[in-house]
N, C-alpha and C positions, 0 to 999 in steps of 0.2 A: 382506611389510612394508606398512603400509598407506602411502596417499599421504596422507594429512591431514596438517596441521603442527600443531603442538601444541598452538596456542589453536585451532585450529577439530576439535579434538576435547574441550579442553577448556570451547567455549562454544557449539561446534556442533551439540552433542549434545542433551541434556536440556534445557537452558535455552534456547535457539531454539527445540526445539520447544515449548516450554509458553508463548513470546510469540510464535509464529507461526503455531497453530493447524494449518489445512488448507495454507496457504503453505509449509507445511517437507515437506509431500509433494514440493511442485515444489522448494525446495533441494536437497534429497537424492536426487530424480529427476539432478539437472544434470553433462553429462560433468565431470570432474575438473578442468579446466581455466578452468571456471567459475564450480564450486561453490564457493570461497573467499572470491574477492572478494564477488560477489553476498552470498551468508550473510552475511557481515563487513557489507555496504550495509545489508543487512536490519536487523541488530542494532541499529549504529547509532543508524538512522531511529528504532525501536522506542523504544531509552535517551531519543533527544531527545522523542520523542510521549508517552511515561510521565512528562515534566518537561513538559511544556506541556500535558497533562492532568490535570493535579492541581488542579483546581479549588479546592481547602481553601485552595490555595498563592498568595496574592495576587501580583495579573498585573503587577505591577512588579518581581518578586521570579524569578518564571517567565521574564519574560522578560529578565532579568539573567543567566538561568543558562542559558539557551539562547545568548546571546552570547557566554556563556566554555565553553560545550557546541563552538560551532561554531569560535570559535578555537584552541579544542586541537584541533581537526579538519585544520586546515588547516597547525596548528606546534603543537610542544611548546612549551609553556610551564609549568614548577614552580611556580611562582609562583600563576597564574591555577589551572592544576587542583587546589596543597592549599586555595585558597577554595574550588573549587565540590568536592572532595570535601566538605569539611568544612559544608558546605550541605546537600549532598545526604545525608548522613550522620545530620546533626542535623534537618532537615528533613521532608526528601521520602522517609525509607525505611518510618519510622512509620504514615506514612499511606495506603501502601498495602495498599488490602484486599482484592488479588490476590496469592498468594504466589510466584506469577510474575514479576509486575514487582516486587515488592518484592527479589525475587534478582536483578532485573535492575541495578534502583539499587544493589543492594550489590555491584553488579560491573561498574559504568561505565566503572572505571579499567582495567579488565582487558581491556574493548573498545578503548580507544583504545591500550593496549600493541600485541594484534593489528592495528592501525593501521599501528605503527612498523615491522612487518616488511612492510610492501607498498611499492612501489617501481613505477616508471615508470608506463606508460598505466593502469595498476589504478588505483595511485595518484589520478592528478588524474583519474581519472574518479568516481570513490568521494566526494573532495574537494567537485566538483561539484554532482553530486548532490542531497549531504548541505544542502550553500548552500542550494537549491534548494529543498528538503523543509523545511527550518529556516526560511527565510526565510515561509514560506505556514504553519508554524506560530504564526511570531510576530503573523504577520494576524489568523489565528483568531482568536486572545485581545485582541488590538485590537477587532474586529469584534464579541466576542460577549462582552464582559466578567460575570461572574459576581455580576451583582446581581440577580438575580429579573425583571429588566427583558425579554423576548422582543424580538427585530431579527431584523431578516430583510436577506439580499442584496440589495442594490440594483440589480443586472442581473445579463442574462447572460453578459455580460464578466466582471462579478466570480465569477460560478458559473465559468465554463470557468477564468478564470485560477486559482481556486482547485483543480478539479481537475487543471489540467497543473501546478502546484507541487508539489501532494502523490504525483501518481500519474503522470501524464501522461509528467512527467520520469524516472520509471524505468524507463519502457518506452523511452528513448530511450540511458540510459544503462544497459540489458541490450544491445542491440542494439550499442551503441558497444563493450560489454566481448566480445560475440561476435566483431566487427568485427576486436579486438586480439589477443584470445586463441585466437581459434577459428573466423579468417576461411571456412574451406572450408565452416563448417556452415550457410552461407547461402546461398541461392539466386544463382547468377553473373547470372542475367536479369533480375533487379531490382536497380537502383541501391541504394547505405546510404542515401541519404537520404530514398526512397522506402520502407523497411525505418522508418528510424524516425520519419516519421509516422507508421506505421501503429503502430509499437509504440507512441507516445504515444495515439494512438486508443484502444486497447489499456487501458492504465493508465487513460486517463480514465475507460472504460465502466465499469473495475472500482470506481473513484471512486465514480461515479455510483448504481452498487448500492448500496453502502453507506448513502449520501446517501439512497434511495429506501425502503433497507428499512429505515432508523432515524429516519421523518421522524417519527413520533410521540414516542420517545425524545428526541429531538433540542427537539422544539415542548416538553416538559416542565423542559429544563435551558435555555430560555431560546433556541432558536437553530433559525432557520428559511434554509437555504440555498437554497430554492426562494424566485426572484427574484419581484417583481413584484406585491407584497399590501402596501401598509400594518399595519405589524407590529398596531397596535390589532383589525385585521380579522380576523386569525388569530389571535386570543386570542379575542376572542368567537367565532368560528365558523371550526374549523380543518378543517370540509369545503370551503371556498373551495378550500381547495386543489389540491383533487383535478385542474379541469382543467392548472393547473400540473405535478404530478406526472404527470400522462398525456402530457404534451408532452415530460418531459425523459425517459421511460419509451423512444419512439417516438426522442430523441436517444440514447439511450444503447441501442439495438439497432443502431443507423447503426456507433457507434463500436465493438461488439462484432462487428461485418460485417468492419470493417476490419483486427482484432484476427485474425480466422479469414484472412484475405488475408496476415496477418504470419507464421502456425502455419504455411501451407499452402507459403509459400516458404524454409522452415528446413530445409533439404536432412539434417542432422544426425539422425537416427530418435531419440535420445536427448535432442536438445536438442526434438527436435519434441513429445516424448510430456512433457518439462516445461516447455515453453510451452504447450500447450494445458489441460494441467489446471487453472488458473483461468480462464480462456476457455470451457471448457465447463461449470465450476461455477458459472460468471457466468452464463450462457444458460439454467442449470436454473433455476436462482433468482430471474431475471427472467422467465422465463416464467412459474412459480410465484405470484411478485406480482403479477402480471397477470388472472390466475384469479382473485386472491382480491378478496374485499370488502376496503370501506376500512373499515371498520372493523376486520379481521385485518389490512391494512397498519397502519396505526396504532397496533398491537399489535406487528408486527415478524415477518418471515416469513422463518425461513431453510429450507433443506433438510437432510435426516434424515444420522445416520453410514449408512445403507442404502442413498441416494442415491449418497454421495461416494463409498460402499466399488462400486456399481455404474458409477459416471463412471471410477473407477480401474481395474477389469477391463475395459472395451469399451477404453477408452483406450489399454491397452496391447496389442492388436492393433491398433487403428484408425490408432495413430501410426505403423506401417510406411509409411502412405504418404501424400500429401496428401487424396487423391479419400476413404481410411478417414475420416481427422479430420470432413472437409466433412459426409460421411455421418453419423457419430456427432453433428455439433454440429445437421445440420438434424433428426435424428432428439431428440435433446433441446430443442431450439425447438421442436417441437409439441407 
């Protein structure tokens, strides 16, 4: 009989994976006891970032529905969810020209049902979370308003704070659901609190990647997250930036060091070989950008399905032990 409960076969299947990419390697990696919630946190995130990405969707309008996104999050409310279906509905399904998130808007309601069946520490950790994620969404679209106008961060406070909003914080609320769910699969010799900085380190670095390998993408729709350039500077000449991006390049290998310190103390062989799989897919793909011209950065540099399908074979020997993963991740940093 399988263990899955019926919306996480019914929304944890197909449609996770086609909004979660190489990520739903590590879901479906996760012992049983984790896999649920986590997925369900995953989904989520996803529903609210496909309504706070819809740029077509004016940013008074986005962020109206991320407010009644996050209040059905935290309590049912009939009322508030037949407006924001009936928004999302008439709105935001149309205009998605992924046929992924466009299934995913047609089935927002169906995530927050999967919602109504979680209960105690899942619960208000999911709840959290989601605050958390929602809340540094709604920043974006503050920060980066969709008028053709380019802005850039105005420090490095506002970079980190935006990456532990988005990322940072799920590294602390995996860690906290292991803590609850599946206390033994942790290391007894490190404290949780020192467990989830390192997992926010973790989430940041993976932030970080993203931010590094889409800064061209990114300087084209208006939004420059690397702090510290007068936006006018970066419109006329968007090589300024490069000493920028090599600093937070050399930042964001510190927090990926720390992320491998988080793998290496996950006493669990199954919890260890799905927390290293973005940790090492981070480390390919940051070394990768590093190699490359900026002008192929600026173009946007991921790694091959050859790569991922070769990090997922060594992976799964290497995660037998801590001294395997270190081995495999120093041997992918070079």
């Amino acid at each position: 009989m399988s263990d899955e409960s019926h919306h996480e076969r019914e929304l944890g299947g197909q449609l996770l994976a086609s909004v979660s990419r190489s990520f739903y390697l590590t879901l479906k990696a996760l012992p049983k006891e984790l896999r649920e919630p986590i997925s369900l946190a995953y989904l989520l995130a996803r529903t609210a970032d496909t309504i706070a990405d819809t740029a077509s969707v004016a940013a008074e309008l986005r962020i109206d529905c991320l407010n009644a996104f996050e209040q059905l999050i935290q309590a049912p409310d009939e009322a508030i969810q037949t407006r924001l279906s009936t928004c999302i509905a008439d709105v935001f399904v149309s205009l998605q020209s992924d046929a992924a998130e466009q299934k995913l808007m047609e089935r927002f309601a169906d995530g927050l049902a999967w919602l109504r069946t979680m209960q105690g520490a899942s619960l208000t950790a999911i709840q959290q979370v989601l605050e958390r994620i929602i809340y540094g969404q709604r920043l974006d679209i503050q920060r980066f308003p969709s008028d053709g106008t380019l802005r850039c961060l105005l420090s490095e406070d506002e970079l980190d704070e935006y990456t532990w909003l988005v990322a940072g914080c799920v590294g602390e609320f995996w860690t906290e659901m292991c803590a609850s769910e599946k206390p033994e699969a942790l290391a007894p010799v490190v404290d949780l609190e020192q467990m989830k900085t390192w997992g926010a380190r973790l989430g940041k670095g993976l932030q970080l990647i993203n931010i590094l390998r889409d800064i061209g993408e990114d300087l084209r729709d208006g939004r420059c997250y690397l702090p510290g350039h007068p936006a006018d500077k970066v419109l006329r000449d968007s090589s300024i930036l490069k000493p920028a991006w090599d600093h937070w390049l050399t930042i964001c290998y510190g927090h990926l060091q720390d992320g491998l310190n988080y793998v290496k103390n996950v006493s669990d062989a199954k919890l260890r070989y799905a927390t290293a799989l973005p940790l090492l897919i981070g480390i390919k793909t940051l070394t990768r950008m590093e190699k490359a011209s900026w002008e192929e950065r600026l173009r946007g540099i991921k790694i091959n399905r050859l790569d991922v399908a070769f990090i997922l074979a060594e992976a799964l020997v290497s995660s037998r032990s801590p001294e395997g993963i270190e081995r495999l991740y120093q041997k992918l940093a070079r």
